[in-house]
FITI-957679 format. One record per residue (C-alpha): residue number from 0; x negated, y, z negated. Coordinates in steps of 0.2 Angstrom, whole numbers. Layout:
BEGIN
REC  resi     c1     c2     c3
REC   NUM      X      Y      Z
...
This chain:
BEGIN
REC  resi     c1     c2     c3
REC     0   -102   -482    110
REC     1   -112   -490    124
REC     2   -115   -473    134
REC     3   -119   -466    117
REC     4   -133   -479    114
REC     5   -139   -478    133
REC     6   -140   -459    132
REC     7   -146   -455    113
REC     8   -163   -460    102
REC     9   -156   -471     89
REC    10   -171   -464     76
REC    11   -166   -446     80
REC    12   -149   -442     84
REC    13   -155   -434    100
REC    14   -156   -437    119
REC    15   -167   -449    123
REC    16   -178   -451    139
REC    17   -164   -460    149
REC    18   -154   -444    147
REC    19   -168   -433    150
REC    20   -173   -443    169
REC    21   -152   -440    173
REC    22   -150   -420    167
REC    23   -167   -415    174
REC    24   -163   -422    189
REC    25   -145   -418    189
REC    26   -150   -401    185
REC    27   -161   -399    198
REC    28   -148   -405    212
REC    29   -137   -392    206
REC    30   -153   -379    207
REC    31   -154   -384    225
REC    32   -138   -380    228
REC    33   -135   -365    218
REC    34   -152   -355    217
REC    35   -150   -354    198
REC    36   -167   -356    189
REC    37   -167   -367    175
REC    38   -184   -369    164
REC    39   -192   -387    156
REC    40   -201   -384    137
REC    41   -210   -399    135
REC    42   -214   -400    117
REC    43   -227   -412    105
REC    44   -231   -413     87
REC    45   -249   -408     84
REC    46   -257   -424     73
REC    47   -245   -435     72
REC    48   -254   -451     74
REC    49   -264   -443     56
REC    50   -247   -438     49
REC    51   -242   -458     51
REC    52   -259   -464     47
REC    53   -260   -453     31
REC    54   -244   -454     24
REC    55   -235   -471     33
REC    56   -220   -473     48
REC    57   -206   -469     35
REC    58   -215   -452     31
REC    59   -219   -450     51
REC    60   -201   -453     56
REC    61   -195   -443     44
REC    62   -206   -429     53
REC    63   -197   -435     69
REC    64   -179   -434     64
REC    65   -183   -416     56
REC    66   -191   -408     73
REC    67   -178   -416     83
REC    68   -162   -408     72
REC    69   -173   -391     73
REC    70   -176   -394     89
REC    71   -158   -396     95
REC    72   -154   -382     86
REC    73   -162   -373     93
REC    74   -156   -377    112
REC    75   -138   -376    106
REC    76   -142   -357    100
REC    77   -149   -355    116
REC    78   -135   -361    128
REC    79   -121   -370    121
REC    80   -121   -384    133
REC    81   -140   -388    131
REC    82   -149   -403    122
REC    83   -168   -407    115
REC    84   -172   -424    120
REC    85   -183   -437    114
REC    86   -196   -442    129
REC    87   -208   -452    120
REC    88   -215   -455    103
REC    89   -217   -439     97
REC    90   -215   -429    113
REC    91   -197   -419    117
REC    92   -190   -408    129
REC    93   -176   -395    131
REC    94   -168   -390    149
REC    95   -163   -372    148
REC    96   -154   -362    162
REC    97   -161   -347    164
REC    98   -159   -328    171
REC    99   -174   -326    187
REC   100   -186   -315    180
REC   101   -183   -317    163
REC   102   -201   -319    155
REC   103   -196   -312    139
REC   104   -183   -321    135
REC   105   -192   -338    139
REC   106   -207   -331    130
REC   107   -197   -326    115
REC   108   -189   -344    115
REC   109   -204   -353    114
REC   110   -210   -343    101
REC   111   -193   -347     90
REC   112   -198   -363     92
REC   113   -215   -364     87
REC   114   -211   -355     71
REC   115   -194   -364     67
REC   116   -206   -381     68
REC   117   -220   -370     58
REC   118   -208   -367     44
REC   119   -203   -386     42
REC   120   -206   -393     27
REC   121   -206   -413     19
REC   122   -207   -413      1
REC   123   -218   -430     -4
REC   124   -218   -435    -22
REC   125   -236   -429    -24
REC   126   -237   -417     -9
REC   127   -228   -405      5
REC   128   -229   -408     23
REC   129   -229   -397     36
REC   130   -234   -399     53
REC   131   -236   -390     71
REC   132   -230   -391     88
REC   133   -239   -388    105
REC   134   -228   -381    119
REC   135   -226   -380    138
REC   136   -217   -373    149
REC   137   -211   -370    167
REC   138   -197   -364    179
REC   139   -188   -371    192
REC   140   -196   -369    211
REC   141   -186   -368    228
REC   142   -205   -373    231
REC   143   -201   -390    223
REC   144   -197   -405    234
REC   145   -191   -415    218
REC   146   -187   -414    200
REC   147   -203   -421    195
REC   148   -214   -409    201
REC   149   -206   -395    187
REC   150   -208   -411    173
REC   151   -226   -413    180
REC   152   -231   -394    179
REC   153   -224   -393    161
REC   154   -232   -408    155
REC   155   -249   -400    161
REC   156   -245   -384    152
REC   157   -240   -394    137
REC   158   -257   -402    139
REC   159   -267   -386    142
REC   160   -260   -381    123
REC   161   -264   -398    116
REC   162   -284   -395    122
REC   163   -285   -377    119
REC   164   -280   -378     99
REC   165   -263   -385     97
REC   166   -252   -374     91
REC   167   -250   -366    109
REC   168   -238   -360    120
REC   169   -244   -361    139
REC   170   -231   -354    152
REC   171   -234   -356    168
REC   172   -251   -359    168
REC   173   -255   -347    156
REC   174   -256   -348    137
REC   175   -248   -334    125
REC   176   -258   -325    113
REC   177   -254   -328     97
């Protein structure tokens, strides 16, 4: 019970940040040793401060625990042994292996998640919900001296989506059409 309230976001049901710290850099030891590439999507709901400010906490967590059960879904349809974590308010992150040279597959991934979270819905008495998501992404480097350096360039391409409309995918530097 104590690993599981050291390790998982009591709001969401998810991994929380703790976890996150521990499998990125457990993951990238292993990429170290192993070569095999793993990919970071760094993930944040578009508005959210208006979503709380409009409609109140309850509604906004309500928001919270929807994205992170789509969210998990979503990495357990992708590997089995994979997680969405919780690492910060309304920030998440999933830690995917992944095939070298398999741009596709991470595009198409990224895609599936921003229309999985398109088609949420929260049904108020007076109103629907629905909300956004703006991604980033990035791959594991032999160039890497640490495990933050793959957190860091996701979080700037998470960032370049959030300024260049929300509602974006930007891999590598480079944001999708779409």
């Amino acid at each position: 019970m104590l690993t599981k309230q050291a390790n998982f976001d009591d709001l969401t049901g998810i991994k929380n940040f703790r976890a996150f710290n521990n499998d990125l850099s457990q993951q990238y030891d292993e990429f170290k040793e192993t070569q095999n590439q793993f990919i970071l999507v760094m993930m944040d709901i578009d508005h959210f401060k208006a979503i709380n400010d409009t409609y109140g906490h309850l509604v906004g967590n309500s928001v919270l625990k929807q994205t992170a059960t789509a969210l998990n879904e979503l990495a357990k349809e992708a590997d089995p042994d994979a997680y969405a974590y919780r690492v910060g308010g309304e920030e998440f992150g999933i830690l995917l292996p992944v095939k070298p040279g398999d741009e596709l597959w991470t595009r198409r991934l990224c895609q599936q998640i921003q229309t999985k979270i398109r088609q949420q819905r929260l049904m108020l008495p007076k109103t629907t919900i629905n909300w956004t998501i703006s991604i980033g992404c990035d791959y594991s480097s032999l160039k890497d001296e640490g495990c933050l350096e793959i957190y860091r360039r996701a979080d700037k391409n998470l960032y370049h989506s959030k300024e260049n409309g929300r509602d974006a995918i930007t891999i590598q530097g480079t944001m999708m059409e779409g």
